[in-house]
C-alpha atoms as an extended CHARMM CRD file, in Angstrom:
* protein
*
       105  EXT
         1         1  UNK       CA             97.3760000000       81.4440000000       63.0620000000  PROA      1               0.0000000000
         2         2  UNK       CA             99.5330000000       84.3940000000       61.5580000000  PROA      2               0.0000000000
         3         3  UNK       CA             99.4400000000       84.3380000000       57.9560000000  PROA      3               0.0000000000
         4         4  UNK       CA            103.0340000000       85.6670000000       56.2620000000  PROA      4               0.0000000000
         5         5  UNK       CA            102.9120000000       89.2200000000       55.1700000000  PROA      5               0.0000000000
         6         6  UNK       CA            103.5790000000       88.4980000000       51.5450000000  PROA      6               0.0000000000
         7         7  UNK       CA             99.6830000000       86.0260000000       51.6040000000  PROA      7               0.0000000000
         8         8  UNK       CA             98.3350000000       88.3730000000       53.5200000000  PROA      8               0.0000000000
         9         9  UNK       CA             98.6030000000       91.2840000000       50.7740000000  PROA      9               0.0000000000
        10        10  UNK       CA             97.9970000000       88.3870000000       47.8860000000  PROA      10              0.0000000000
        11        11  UNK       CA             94.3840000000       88.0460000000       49.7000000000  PROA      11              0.0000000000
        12        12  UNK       CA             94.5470000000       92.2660000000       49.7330000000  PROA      12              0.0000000000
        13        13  UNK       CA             94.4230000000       91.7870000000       46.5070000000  PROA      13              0.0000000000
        14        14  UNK       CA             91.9980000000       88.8890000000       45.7570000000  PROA      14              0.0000000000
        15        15  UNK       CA             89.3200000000       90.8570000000       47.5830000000  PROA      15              0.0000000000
        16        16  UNK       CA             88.6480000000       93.0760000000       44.7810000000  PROA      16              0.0000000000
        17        17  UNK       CA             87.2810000000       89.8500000000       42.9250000000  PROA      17              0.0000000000
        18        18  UNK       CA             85.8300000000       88.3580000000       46.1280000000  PROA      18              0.0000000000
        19        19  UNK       CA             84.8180000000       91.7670000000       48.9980000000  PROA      19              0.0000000000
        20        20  UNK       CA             84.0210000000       90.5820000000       52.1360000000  PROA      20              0.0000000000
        21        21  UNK       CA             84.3730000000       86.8460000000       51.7180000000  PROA      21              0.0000000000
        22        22  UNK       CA             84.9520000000       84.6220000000       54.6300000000  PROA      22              0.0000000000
        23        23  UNK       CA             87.4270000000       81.7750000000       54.1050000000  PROA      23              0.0000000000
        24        24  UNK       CA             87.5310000000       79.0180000000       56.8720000000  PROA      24              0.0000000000
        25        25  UNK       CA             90.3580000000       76.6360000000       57.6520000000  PROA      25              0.0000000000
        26        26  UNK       CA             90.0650000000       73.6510000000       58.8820000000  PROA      26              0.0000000000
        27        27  UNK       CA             93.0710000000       72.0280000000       60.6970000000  PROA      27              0.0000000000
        28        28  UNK       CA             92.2020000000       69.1550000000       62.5940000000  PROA      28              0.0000000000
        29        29  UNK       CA             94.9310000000       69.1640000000       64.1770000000  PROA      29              0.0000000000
        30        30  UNK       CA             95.4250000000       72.2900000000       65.5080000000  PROA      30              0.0000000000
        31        31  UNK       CA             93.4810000000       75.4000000000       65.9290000000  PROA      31              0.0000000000
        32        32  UNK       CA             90.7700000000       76.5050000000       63.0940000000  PROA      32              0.0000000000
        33        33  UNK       CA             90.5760000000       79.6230000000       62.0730000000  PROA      33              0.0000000000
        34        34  UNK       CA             88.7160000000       81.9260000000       59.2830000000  PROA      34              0.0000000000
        35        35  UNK       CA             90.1280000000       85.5050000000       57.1680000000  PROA      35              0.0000000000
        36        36  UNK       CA             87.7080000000       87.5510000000       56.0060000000  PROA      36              0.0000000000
        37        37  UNK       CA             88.6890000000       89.6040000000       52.7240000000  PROA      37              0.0000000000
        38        38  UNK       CA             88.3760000000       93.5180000000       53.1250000000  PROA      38              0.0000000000
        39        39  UNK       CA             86.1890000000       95.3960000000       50.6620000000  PROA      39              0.0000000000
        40        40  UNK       CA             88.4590000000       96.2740000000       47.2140000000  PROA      40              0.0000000000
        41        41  UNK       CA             89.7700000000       99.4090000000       47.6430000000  PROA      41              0.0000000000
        42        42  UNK       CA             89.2330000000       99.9430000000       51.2800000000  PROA      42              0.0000000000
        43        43  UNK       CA             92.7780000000      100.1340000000       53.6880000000  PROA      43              0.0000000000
        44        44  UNK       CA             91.0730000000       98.0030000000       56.2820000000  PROA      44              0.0000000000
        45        45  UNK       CA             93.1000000000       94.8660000000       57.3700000000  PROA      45              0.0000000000
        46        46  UNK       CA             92.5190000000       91.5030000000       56.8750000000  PROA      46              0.0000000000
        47        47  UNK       CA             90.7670000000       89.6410000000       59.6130000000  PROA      47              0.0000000000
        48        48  UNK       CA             92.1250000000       86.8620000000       60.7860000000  PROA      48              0.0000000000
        49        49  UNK       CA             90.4540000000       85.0150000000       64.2050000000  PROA      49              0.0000000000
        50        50  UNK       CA             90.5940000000       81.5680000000       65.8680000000  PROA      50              0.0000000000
        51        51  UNK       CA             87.4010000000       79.3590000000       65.4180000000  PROA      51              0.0000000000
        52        52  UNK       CA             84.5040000000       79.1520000000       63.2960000000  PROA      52              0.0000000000
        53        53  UNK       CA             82.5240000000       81.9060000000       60.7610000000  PROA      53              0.0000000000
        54        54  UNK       CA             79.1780000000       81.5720000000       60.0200000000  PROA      54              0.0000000000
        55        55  UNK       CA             78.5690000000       81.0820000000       56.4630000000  PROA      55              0.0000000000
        56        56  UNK       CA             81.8160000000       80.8360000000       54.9610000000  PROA      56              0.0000000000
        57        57  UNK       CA             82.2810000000       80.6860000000       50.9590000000  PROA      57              0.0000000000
        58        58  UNK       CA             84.8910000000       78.4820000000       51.1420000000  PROA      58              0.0000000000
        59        59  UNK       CA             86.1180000000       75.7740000000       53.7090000000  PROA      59              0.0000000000
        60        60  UNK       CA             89.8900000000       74.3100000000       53.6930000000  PROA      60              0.0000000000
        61        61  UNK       CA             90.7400000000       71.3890000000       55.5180000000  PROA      61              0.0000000000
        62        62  UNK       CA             94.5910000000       69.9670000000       55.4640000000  PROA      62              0.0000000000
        63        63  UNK       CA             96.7860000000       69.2000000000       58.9930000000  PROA      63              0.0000000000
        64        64  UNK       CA             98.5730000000       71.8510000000       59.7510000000  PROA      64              0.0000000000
        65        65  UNK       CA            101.7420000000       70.1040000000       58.3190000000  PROA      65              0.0000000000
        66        66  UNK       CA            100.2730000000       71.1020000000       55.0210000000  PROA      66              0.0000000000
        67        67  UNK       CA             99.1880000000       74.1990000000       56.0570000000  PROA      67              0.0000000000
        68        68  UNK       CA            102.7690000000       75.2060000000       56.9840000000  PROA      68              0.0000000000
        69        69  UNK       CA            104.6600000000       73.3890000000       53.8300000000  PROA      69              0.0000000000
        70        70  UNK       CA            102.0800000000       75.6400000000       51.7950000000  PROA      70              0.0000000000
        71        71  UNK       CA            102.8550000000       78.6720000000       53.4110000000  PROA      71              0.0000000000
        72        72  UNK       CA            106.4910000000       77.9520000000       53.3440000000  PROA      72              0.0000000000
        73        73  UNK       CA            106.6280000000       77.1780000000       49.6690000000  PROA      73              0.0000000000
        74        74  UNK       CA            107.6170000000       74.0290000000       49.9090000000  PROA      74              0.0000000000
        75        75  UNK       CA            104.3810000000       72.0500000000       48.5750000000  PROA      75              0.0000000000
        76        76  UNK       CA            101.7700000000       73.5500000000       46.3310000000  PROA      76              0.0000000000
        77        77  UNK       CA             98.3430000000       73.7390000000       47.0870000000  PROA      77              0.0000000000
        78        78  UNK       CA             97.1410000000       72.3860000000       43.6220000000  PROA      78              0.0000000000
        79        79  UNK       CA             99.2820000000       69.4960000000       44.3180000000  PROA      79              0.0000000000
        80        80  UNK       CA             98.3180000000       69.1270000000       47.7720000000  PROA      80              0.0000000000
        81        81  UNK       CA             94.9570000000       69.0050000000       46.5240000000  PROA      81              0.0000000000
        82        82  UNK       CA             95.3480000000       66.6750000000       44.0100000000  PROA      82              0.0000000000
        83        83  UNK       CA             97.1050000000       64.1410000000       46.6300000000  PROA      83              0.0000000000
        84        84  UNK       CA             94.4220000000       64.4960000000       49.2460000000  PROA      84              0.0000000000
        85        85  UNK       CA             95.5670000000       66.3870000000       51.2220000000  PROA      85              0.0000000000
        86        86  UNK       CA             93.7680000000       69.5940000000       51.2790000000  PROA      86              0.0000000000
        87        87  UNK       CA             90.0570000000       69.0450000000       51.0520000000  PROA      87              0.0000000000
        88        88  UNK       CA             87.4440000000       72.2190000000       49.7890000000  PROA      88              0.0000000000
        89        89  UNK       CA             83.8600000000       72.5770000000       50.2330000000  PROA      89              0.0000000000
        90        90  UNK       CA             82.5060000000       75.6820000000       48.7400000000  PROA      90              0.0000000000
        91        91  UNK       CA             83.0010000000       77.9180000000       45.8240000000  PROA      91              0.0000000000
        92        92  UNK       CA             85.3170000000       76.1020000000       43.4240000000  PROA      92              0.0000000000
        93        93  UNK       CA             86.3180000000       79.7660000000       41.6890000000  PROA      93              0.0000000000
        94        94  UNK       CA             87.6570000000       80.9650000000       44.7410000000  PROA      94              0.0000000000
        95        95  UNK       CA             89.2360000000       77.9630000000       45.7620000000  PROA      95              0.0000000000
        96        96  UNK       CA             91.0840000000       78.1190000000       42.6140000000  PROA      96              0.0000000000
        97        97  UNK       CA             92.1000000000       81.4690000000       42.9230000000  PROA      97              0.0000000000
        98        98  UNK       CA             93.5690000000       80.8570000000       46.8400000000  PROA      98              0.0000000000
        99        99  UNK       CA             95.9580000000       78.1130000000       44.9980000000  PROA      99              0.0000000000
       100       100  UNK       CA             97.6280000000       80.7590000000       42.8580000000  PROA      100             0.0000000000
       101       101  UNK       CA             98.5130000000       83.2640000000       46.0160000000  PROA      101             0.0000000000
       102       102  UNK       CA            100.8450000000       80.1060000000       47.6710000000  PROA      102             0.0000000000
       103       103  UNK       CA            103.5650000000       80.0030000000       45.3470000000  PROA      103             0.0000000000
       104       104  UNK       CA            106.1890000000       77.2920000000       45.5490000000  PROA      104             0.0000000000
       105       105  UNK       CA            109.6650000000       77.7200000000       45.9500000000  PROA      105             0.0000000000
């Protein structure tokens, strides 16, 4: 999955808080896929690969349908979460934080 330009630098930017965090996505049905934050500071790019990570500090799961309307700005990703939609296991803080980068339209 290809993340927009304009989340990909919002996560440029959360790395500073979070360095070398792996996020994993969960879409079951479609592809998963995982984006590992770059160290603060550093110009490497954000890594984004089909499957699984090991260990990752946060785990999404929504359909891909959500996953696109959330990318597109056309549903937020508090509200998605708050209608069951998007599911989280993991760290709560940084969950939180990937809701504010996905802003709605």
């Amino acid at each position: 999955m290809q993340l927009p330009e304009p989340i990909i630098e919002r996560l440029q930017r959360l790395s500073c808080l979070h360095p070398l965090t792996r996020v994993q996505f969960r879409l079951p049905d479609a592809s998963d896929f995982y984006v590992i934050l770059p160290p603060c500071g550093e110009n490497g790019p954000l890594i984004s690969r089909f499957g699984q990570t090991d260990d990752p500090r946060v785990v999404l799961e929504m359909s891909e349908r959500t996953l696109d309307a959330i990318l597109g700005g056309t549903l937020s990703a508090r509200h998605a979460f708050l209608l069951g939609d998007l599911c989280y296991t993991g760290d709560r803080d940084l969950a939180a934080a990937l809701a504010d980068l996905f802003p709605v339209a």
